[in-house]
Residue, then its C-alpha position, 0 to 999 in steps of 0.5 A: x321105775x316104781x319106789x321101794x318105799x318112797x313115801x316113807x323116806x320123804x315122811x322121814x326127810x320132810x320130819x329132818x327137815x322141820x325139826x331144824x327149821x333154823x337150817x331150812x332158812x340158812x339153806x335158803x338165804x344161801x341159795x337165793x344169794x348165790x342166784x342173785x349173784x349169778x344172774x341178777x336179783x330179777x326173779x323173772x329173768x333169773x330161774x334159779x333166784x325165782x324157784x329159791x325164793x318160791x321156796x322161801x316161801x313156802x317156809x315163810x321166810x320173811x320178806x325182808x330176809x328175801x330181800x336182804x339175800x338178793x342185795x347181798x348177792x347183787x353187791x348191794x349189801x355186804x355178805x359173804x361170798x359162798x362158792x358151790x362145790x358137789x361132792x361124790x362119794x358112796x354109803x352101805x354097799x356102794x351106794x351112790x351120794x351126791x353132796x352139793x355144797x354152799x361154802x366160804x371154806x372149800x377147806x373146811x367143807x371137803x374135810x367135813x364131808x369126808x369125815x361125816x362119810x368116813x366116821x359111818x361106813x361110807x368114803x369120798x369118791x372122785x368127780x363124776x363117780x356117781x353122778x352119770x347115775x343121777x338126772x337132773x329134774x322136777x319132782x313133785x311127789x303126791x300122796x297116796x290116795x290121789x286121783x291118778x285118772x286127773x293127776x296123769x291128765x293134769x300133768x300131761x296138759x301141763x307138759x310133765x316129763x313123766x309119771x311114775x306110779x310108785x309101789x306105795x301108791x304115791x305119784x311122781x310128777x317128774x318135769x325138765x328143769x326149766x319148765x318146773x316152776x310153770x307146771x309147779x304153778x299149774x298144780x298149784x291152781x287145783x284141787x290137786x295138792x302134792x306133799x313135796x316139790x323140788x328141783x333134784x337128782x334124781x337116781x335113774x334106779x334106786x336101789x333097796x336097804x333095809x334092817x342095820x344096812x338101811x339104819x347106817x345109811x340113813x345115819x351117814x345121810x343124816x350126818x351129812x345133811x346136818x353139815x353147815x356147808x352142806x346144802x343137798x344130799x341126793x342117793x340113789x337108796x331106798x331105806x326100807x323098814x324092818 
């Protein structure tokens, strides 16, 4: 599967993501707290802990921050108890949303999902509605202009799944879950430098919008992602300009 456009709707997350730089550190210390309290505050022996604070970070989230997050999830410290919750649901034309959630109000969260959806066009879907149309993986995204002969050498060598050349010339590196973090660190050691790297919910197919279709769905992914409880938003969409 090759990109619509992808490079364009990562520029147009990565600029969402650091023009709300305070939402980025909330996000990640509900993160590393819930990890810690579900398999221990070791990031060696706990992948998920260890890839939430890889990105902490990157962010440079202050070790202390850190800290504080893992004690609250391992009972050291008091905090507040977030449950993990997806929703499923759908935007312009049918078009698949996941919506994960980090929330102390199950209440609160499921009804400001629905709205943000509701209020843009799109509606609340039961579980497992959309979700059979998503992978669960490791991407790592390059920009345009890579050297495409070393990169596919490079991730071959480090075990990656796949690569998928995308029609905008950038380059996807696509892992299994659990070995993410290892081939994350191998790109990491290289001249090879990727603009983008995470755990996701991958769309299996992507599907094209564009014009007012591309404009309202990017409102109601915008309106979600700015949702306190809300923690990612995957779709399966490709926003197209013009």
């Amino acid at each position: 599967m090759a990109g619509h456009s992808k490079w364009a709707n990562i520029q147009h997350r990565k600029g969402r993501q650091d023009a709300k730089r305070g939402k980025i550190f909330s996000k990640l210390v509900k993160e590393i707290t819930v990890a810690a309290r579900m398999a221990g505050g070791d990031v060696n022996f706990n992948p998920r802990l260890r890839t939430a604070v890889s990105a902490a970070k990157e962010e440079s989230m202050p070790a202390d921050n850190i800290t504080r997050a893992i004690k609250r999830g391992t009972g050291e410290l008091e905090g507040v108890n977030y449950e993990e919750i997806r929703y499923e649901g759908y935007g312009v034309n049918g078009a698949a949303i996941i919506i994960d959630c980090l929330t102390d109000n199950k209440q609160r969260a499921v009804a400001d999902v629905r709205l943000a959806l509701s209020k843009n066009g799109g509606n609340l879907g039961t579980d497992g509605c959309v979700s059979y149309l998503f992978k669960h993986c490791g991407v790592i995204l390059f920009a345009p202009g890579v050297n495409n002969n070393e990169l596919a050498e490079l991730a071959i060598d480090l075990g990656a799944d796949d690569i998928i050349n995308n029609d905008d010339d950038s380059v996807e590196i696509i892992t299994a879950p659990n070995d993410f973090l290892n081939i994350k660190d191998g790109f990491d050691k290289t001249e090879l430098k990727y603009e983008f790297a995470e755990l996701t919910m991958k769309a299996e197919t992507e599907i094209a919008l564009k014009g007012s279709e591309g404009d309202k769905m990017r409102k109601i992914l915008d309106s979600l992602e700015d949702l306190d409880d809300v923690h990612e938003v995957y779709t399966n969409v490709a926003i197209e300009d013009g």
